[in-house]
KEMI-304606 format. One record per residue (C-alpha): residue number from 0; residue in three letters; y, x, z. Coordinates in nm, 2 decimals, padded with zeros to 4 digits. Layout:
N
(NUM ALA (Y X Z))
...
***
This chain:
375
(0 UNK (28.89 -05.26 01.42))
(1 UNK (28.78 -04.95 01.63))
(2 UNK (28.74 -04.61 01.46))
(3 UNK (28.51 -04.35 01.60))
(4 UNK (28.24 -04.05 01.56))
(5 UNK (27.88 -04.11 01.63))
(6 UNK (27.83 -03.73 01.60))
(7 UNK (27.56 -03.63 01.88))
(8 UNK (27.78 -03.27 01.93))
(9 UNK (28.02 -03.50 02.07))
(10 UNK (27.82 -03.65 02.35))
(11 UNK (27.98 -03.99 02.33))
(12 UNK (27.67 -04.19 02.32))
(13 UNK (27.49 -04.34 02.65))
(14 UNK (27.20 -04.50 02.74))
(15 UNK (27.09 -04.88 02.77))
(16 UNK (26.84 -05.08 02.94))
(17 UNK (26.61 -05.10 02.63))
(18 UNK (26.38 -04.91 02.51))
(19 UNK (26.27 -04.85 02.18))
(20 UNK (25.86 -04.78 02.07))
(21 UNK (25.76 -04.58 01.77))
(22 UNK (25.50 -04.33 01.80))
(23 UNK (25.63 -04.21 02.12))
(24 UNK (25.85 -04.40 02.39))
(25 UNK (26.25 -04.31 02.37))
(26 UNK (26.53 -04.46 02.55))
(27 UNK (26.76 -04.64 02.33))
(28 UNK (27.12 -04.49 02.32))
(29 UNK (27.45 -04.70 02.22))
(30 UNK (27.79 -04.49 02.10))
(31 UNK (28.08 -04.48 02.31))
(32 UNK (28.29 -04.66 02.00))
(33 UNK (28.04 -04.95 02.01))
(34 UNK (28.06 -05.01 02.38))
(35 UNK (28.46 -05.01 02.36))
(36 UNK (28.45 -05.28 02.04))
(37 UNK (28.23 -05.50 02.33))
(38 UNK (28.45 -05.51 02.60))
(39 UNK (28.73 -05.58 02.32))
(40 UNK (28.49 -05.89 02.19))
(41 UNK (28.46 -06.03 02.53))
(42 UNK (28.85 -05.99 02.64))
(43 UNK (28.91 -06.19 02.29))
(44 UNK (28.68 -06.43 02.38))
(45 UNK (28.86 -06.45 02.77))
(46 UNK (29.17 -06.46 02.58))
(47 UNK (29.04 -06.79 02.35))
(48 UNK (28.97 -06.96 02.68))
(49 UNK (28.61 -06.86 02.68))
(50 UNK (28.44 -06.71 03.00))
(51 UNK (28.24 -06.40 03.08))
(52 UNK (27.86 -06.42 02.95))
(53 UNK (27.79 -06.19 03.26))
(54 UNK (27.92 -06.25 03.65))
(55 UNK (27.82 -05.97 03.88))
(56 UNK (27.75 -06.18 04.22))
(57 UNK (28.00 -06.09 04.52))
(58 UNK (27.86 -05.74 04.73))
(59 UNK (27.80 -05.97 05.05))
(60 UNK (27.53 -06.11 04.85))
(61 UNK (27.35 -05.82 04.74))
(62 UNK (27.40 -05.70 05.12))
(63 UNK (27.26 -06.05 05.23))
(64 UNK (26.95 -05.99 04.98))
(65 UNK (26.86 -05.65 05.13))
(66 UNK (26.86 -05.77 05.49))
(67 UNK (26.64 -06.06 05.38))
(68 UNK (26.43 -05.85 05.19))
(69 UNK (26.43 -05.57 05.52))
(70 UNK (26.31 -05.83 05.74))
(71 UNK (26.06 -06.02 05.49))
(72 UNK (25.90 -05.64 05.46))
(73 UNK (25.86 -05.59 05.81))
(74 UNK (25.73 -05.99 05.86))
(75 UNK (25.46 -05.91 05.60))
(76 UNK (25.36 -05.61 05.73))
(77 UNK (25.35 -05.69 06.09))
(78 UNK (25.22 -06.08 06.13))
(79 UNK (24.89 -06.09 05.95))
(80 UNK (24.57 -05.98 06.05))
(81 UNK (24.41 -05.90 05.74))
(82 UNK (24.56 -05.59 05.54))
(83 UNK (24.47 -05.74 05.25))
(84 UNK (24.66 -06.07 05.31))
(85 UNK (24.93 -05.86 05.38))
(86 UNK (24.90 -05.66 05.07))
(87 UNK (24.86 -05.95 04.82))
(88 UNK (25.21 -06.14 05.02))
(89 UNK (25.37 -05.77 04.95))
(90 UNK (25.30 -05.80 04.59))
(91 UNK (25.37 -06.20 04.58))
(92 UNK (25.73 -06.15 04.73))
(93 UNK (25.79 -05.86 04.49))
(94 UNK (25.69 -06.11 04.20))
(95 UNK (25.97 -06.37 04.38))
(96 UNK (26.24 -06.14 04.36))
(97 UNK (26.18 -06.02 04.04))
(98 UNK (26.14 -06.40 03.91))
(99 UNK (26.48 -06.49 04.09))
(100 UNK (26.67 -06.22 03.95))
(101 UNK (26.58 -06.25 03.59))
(102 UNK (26.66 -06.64 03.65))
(103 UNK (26.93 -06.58 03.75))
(104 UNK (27.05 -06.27 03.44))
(105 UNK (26.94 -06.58 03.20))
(106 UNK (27.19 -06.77 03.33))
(107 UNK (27.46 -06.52 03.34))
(108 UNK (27.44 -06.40 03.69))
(109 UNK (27.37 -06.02 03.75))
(110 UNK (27.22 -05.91 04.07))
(111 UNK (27.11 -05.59 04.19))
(112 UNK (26.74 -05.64 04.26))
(113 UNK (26.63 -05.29 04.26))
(114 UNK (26.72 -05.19 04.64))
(115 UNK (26.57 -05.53 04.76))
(116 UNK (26.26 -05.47 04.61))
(117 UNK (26.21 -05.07 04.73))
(118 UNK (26.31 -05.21 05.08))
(119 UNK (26.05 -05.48 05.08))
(120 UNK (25.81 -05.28 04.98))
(121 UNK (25.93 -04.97 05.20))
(122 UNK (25.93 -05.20 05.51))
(123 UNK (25.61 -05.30 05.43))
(124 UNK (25.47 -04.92 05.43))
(125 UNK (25.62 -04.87 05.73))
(126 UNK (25.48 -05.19 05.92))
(127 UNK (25.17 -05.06 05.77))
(128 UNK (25.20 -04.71 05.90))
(129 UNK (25.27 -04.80 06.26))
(130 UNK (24.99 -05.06 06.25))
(131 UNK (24.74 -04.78 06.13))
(132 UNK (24.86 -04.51 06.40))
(133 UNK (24.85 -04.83 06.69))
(134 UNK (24.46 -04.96 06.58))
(135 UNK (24.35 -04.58 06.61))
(136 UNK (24.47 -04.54 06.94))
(137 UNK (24.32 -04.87 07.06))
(138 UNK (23.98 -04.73 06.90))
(139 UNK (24.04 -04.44 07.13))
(140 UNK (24.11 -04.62 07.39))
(141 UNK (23.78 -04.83 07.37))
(142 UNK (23.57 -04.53 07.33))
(143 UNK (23.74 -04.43 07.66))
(144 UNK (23.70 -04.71 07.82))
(145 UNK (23.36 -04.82 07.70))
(146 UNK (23.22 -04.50 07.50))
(147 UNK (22.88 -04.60 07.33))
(148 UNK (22.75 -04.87 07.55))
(149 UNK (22.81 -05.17 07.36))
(150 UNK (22.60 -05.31 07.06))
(151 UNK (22.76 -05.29 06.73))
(152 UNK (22.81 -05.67 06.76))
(153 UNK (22.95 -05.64 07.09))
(154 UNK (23.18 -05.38 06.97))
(155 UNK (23.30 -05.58 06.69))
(156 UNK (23.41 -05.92 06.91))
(157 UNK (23.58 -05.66 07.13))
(158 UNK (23.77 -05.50 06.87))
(159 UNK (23.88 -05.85 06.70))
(160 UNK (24.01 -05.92 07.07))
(161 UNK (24.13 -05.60 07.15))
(162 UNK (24.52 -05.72 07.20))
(163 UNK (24.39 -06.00 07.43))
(164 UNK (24.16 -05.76 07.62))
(165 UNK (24.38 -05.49 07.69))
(166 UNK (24.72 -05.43 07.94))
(167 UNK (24.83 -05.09 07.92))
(168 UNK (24.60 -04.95 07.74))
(169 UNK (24.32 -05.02 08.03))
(170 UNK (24.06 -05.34 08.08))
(171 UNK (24.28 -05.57 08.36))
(172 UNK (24.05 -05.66 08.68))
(173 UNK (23.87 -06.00 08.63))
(174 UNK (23.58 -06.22 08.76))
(175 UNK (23.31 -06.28 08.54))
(176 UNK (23.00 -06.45 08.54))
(177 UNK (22.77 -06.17 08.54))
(178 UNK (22.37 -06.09 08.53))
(179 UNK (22.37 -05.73 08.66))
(180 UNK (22.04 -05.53 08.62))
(181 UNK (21.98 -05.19 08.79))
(182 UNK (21.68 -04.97 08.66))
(183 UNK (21.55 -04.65 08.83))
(184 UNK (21.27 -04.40 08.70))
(185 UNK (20.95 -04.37 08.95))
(186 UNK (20.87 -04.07 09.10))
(187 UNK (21.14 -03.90 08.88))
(188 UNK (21.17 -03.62 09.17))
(189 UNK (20.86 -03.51 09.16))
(190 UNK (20.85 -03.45 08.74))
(191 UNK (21.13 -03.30 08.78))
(192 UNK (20.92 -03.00 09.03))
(193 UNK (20.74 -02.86 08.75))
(194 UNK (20.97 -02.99 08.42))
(195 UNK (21.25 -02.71 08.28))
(196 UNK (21.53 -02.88 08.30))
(197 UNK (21.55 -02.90 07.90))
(198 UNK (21.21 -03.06 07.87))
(199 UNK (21.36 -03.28 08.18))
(200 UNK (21.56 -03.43 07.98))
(201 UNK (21.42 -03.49 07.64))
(202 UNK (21.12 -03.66 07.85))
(203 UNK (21.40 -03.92 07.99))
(204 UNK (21.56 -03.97 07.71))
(205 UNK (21.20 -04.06 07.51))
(206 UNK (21.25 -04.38 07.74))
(207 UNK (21.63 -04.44 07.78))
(208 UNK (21.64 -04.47 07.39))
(209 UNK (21.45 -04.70 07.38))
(210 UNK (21.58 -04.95 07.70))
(211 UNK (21.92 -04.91 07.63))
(212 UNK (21.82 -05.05 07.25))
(213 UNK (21.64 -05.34 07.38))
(214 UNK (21.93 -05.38 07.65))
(215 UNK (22.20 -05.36 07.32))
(216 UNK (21.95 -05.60 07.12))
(217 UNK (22.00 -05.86 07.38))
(218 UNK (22.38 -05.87 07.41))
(219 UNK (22.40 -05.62 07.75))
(220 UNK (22.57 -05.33 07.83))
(221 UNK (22.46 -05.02 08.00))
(222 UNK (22.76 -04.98 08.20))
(223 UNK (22.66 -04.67 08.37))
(224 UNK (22.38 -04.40 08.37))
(225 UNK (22.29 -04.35 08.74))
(226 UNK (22.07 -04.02 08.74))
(227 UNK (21.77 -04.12 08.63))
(228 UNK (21.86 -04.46 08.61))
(229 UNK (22.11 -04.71 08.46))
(230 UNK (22.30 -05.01 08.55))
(231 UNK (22.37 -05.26 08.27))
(232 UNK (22.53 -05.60 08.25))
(233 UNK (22.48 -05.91 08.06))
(234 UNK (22.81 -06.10 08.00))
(235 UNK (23.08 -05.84 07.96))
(236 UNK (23.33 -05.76 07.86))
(237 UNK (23.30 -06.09 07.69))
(238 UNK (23.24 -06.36 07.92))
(239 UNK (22.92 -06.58 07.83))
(240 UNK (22.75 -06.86 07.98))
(241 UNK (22.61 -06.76 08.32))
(242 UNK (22.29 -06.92 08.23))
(243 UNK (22.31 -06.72 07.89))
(244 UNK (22.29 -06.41 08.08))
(245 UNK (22.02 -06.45 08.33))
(246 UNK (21.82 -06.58 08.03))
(247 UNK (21.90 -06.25 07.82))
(248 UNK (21.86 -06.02 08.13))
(249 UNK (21.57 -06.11 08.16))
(250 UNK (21.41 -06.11 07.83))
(251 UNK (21.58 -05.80 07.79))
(252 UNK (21.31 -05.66 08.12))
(253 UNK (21.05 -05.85 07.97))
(254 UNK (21.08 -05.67 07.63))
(255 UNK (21.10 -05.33 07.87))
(256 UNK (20.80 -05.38 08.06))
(257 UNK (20.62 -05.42 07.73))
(258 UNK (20.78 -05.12 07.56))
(259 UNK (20.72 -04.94 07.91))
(260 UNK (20.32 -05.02 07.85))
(261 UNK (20.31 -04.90 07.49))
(262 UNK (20.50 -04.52 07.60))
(263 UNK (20.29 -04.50 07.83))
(264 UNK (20.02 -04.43 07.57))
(265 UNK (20.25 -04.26 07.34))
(266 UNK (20.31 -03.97 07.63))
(267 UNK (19.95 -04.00 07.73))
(268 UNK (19.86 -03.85 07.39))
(269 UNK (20.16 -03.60 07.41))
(270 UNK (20.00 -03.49 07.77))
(271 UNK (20.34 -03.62 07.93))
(272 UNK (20.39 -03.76 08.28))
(273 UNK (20.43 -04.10 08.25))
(274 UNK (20.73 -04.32 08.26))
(275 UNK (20.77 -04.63 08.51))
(276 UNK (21.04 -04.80 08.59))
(277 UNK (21.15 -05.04 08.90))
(278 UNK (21.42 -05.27 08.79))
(279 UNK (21.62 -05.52 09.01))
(280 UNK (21.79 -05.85 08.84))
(281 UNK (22.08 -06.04 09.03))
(282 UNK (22.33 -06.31 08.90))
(283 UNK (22.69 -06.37 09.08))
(284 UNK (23.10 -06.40 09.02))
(285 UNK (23.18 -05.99 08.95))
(286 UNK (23.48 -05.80 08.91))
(287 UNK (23.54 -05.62 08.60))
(288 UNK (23.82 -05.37 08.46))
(289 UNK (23.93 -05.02 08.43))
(290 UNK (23.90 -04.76 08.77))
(291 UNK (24.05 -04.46 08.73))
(292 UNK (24.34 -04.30 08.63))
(293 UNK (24.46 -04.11 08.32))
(294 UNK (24.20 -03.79 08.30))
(295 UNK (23.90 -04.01 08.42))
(296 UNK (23.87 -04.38 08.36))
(297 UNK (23.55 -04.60 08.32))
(298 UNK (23.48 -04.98 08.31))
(299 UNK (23.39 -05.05 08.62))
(300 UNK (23.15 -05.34 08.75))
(301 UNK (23.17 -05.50 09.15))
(302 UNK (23.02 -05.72 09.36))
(303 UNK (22.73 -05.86 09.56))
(304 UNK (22.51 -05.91 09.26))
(305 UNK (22.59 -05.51 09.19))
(306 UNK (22.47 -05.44 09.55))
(307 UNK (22.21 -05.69 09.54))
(308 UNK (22.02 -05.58 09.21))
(309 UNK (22.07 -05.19 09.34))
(310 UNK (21.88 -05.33 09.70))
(311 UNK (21.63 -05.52 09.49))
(312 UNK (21.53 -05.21 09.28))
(313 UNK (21.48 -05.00 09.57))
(314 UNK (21.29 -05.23 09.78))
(315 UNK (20.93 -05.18 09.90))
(316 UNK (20.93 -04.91 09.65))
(317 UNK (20.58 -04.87 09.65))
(318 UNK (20.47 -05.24 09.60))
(319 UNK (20.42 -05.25 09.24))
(320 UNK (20.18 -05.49 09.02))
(321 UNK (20.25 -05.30 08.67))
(322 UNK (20.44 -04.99 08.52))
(323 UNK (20.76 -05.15 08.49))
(324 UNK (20.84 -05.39 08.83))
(325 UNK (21.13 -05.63 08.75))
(326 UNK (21.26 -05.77 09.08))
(327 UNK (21.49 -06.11 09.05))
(328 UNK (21.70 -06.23 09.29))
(329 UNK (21.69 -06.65 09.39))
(330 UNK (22.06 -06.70 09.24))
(331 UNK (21.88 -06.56 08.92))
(332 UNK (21.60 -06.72 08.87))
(333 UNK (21.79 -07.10 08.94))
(334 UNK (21.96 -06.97 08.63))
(335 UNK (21.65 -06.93 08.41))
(336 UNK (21.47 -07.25 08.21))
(337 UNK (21.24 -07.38 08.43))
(338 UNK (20.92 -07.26 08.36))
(339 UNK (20.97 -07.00 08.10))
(340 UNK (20.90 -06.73 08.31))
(341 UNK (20.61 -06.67 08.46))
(342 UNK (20.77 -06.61 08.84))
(343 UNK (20.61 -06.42 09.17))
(344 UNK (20.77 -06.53 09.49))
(345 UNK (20.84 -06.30 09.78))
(346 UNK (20.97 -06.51 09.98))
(347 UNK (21.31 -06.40 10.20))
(348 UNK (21.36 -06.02 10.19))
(349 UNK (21.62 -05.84 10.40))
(350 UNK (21.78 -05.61 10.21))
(351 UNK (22.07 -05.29 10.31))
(352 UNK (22.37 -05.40 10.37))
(353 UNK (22.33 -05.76 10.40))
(354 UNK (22.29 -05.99 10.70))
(355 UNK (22.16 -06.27 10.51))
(356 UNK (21.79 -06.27 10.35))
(357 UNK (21.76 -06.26 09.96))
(358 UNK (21.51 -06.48 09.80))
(359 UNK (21.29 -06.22 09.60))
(360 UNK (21.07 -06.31 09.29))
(361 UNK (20.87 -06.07 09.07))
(362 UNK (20.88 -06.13 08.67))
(363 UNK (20.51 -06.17 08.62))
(364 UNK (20.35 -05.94 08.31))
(365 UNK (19.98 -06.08 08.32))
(366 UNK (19.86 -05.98 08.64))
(367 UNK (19.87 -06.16 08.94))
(368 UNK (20.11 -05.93 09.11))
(369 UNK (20.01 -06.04 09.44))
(370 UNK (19.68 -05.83 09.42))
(371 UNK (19.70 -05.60 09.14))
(372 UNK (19.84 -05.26 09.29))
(373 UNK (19.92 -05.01 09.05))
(374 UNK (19.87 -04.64 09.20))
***
């Protein structure tokens, strides 16, 4: 029999694991004289060849748990894609460990679960955290690298491959199948005479809104604004089907020619000059990637088909049949469907820069572009 005070002045009572609810929550105490007549119970019980109710497992294993638990936080933070996925494995393993260790109290076996669980879950965090600041400085590097000249869909299938596609935080040199189309504005020189520069510039941008749309809305790319011109490409970043992209190339100057026909009327009313356009289409095997160094890197498109469509925009500069003249090389149009396209021949051009003819055809928009000249 144990004697003893359960006076609070004396401060002899401690707290438990249990907690008691009335009309507010307070942590259940036990006296001092109480916990000595338990330890007494159980020695008697020892001393009657019983055993221990409770056997704290060996430190190693509560070491071995934490290290398990490290590792399992950084696994699930780190390996999947999805934050969500990670988040609901977080909160599955947590469940685990809490399931094993009152498993394991049930049947007598005490286990510190506590650090386990905080370092699971801390592990987690962290994975998180580092994930975060690493997908925000991809995003940067992509605007970098490609600022706004991808359409949104574009821009998400480069961002869902964005490990693949990058090597030090640049776009590695590759050949892809490309359809490159080079645009220039006619007569943009002479506008320009009499134009402040101001009203310069919202007068090309009326148009270039509008192409570089239609150029986004058909999977291209304007890669590069040349002056008063662009160069886009159909089939990067993401390599496509070779015949996909002469097909969207040149729907993409189909829909441009008829947009360039309706602005035409729009800056008529506004008493604007007008806005034509000669644009030259070519197909080949082009190198793509990053060029540049730290302070001043673009993506950066080369090849025959990039020289080519630049010759074809600029040749016989005054031969047009309509407001918008879309020039296709031959190793475009053997691309296209046959007989989609309503096609012009040529015939062999020699163009800068090239000993060998090109075989030149005219995307047709109505007229017979052999006759019709447009002053």
């Amino acid at each position: 029999m144990l004697i003893g005070s359960r006076a609070a002045s004396l401060r002899d009572n401690f707290h438990t694991p249990f907690t008691r609810f009335g009309n507010q929550a307070n942590l259940a105490t036990t006296d001092g004289v109480e916990i000595h007549a338990q330890r007494l119970a159980s020695l008697f019980d020892l001393q009657a060849g019983g055993a221990f109710q409770m056997v704290a497992l060996p430190a190693w294993v509560n070491h071995g748990l934490l290290l398990i638990a490290l590792a399992l936080g950084i696994g699930i933070g780190e390996r999947p894609k999805s934050f969500g996925r990670s988040a609901f494995l977080l909160l599955f393993a947590e469940v685990v460990l809490l399931a094993a260790s009152i498993g394991l109290l049930l049947v007598g076996s005490w286990v510190g679960i506590s650090v386990p669980m905080a370092g699971l879950a801390l592990m987690a965090v962290a994975s998180w955290t580092r994930r975060a600041a690493a997908s925000q400085e991809h995003r940067r590097q992509f605007e970098r690298l490609l600022g706004q000249t991808t359409s949104p869909a574009v821009a998400a299938e480069l961002w869902n491959q964005r490990e693949s596609l990058l090597t030090d935080g640049r776009f590695p040199g590759r050949e892809l199948p490309l359809t490159v189309m080079m645009a220039d504005t006619v007569h943009f020189s002479s506008v320009g005479e009499w134009m402040a520069p101001t009203e310069l510039l919202d007068w090309f941008n009326t148009g270039m809104r509008i192409f570089v749309e239609i150029i986004n809305r058909h999977g291209g790319m304007v890669n590069k604004f040349t002056g008063d011109g662009f160069l886009a490409v159909f089939g990067a970043p993401l390599p496509l089907d070779a015949r996909h992209n002469a097909e969207a190339a040149v729907s993409a100057a189909r829909e441009i020619q008829l947009a360039v026909d309706r602005l035409l009327v729009e800056l008529k009313q506004k008493d604007l000059p007008p806005i034509r356009l000669r644009i030259g289409i070519s197909s080949g095997p082009v190198i793509t990637g990053s060029m540049g160094g730290s302070s001043r890197m673009e993506y950066a498109v080369l090849g025959d088909a990039v020289n080519i469509s630049a010759r074809l925009e600029a040749l016989n500069k005054e031969r047009r049949s309509n407001d918008c003249r879309v020039l296709l090389s031959s190793a475009t149009k053997d691309l296209l469907e046959e007989g989609r396209w309503r096609l012009f021949p040529w015939g062999p051009q020699s163009v800068k820069g090239r000993e060998q003819p090109v075989d030149v055809y005219e995307l047709e928009s109505g007229e017979d572009p052999g006759v019709a000249q447009v002053p």
